[in-house]
C-alpha positions, 0 to 999 in steps of 0.5 A: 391636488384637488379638494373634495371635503369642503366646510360647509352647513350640515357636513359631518366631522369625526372629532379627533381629540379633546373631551369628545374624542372619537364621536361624530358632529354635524357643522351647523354654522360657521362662527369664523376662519377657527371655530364652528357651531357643531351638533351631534344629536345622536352621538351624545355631543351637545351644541357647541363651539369648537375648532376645525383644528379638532374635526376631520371632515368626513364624506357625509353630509345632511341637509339641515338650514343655517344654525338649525334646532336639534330637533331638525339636525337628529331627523336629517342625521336618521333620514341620511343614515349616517351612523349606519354609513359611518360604521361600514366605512374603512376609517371607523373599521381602522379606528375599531381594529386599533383599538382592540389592538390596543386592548389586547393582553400579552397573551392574545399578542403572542396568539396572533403572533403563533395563528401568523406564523401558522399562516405564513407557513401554509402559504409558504408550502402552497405556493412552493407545491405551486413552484414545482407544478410550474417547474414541471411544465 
């Protein structure tokens, strides 16, 4: 198994739990094998301290220099598009569709579950309308 996601300055982390739970960073510098200084200019996560146990490390990367100001991480962060790519990626849809999921009332469960069935049985019928033309020949 190969790596493709490595730390490194300007990689893009998702913070999975803890206060900024669900937001995006930037890993401006490394402090140790623990920790790293992360900034999320236009996520609304201030500079900070935090450890790699929280982030997953995403795809994207800005180039930004070691230990760079805020001003330059949100310019490299526009200029890359990064909330723009996060938002089309599988992993945000994933992350937004479990929690409209969880959201639902029990009457929005029991519509999905009768629009399932709904759609269960008409492609049940097609492909039986299928069976018998192939049945047929």
């Amino acid at each position: 198994m190969v790596f493709k996601r490595f730390v490194e300055i300007g990689r893009v982390a998702y913070i999975s739990f803890g206060p900024h739970n669900g937001k995006l960073v930037a890993i401006l510098d490394v402090i140790d094998q623990n920790r790293a200084l992360v900034d999320g200019p236009c996520t609304g996560v201030k500079r900070q301290s935090m450890p790699f146990k929280c982030m997953q490390l995403t795809d994207y990367v800005i180039k930004v220099p070691h230990s760079a100001r805020q001003k330059f991480v949100r310019r490299a962060w526009e200029k890359a598009e990064v909330n723009q790519k996060w938002e089309q990626s599988s992993w945000a849809k994933k992350i937004e569709a479990r929690k409209k999921r969880a959201n639902m009332s029990d009457f929005d469960r029991y519509k999905v579950m009768k629009a399932k069935r709904m759609r269960n049985k008409i492609i049940k019928h097609e492909v039986k309308k299928l069976q018998k033309e192939a049945a047929k020949k």
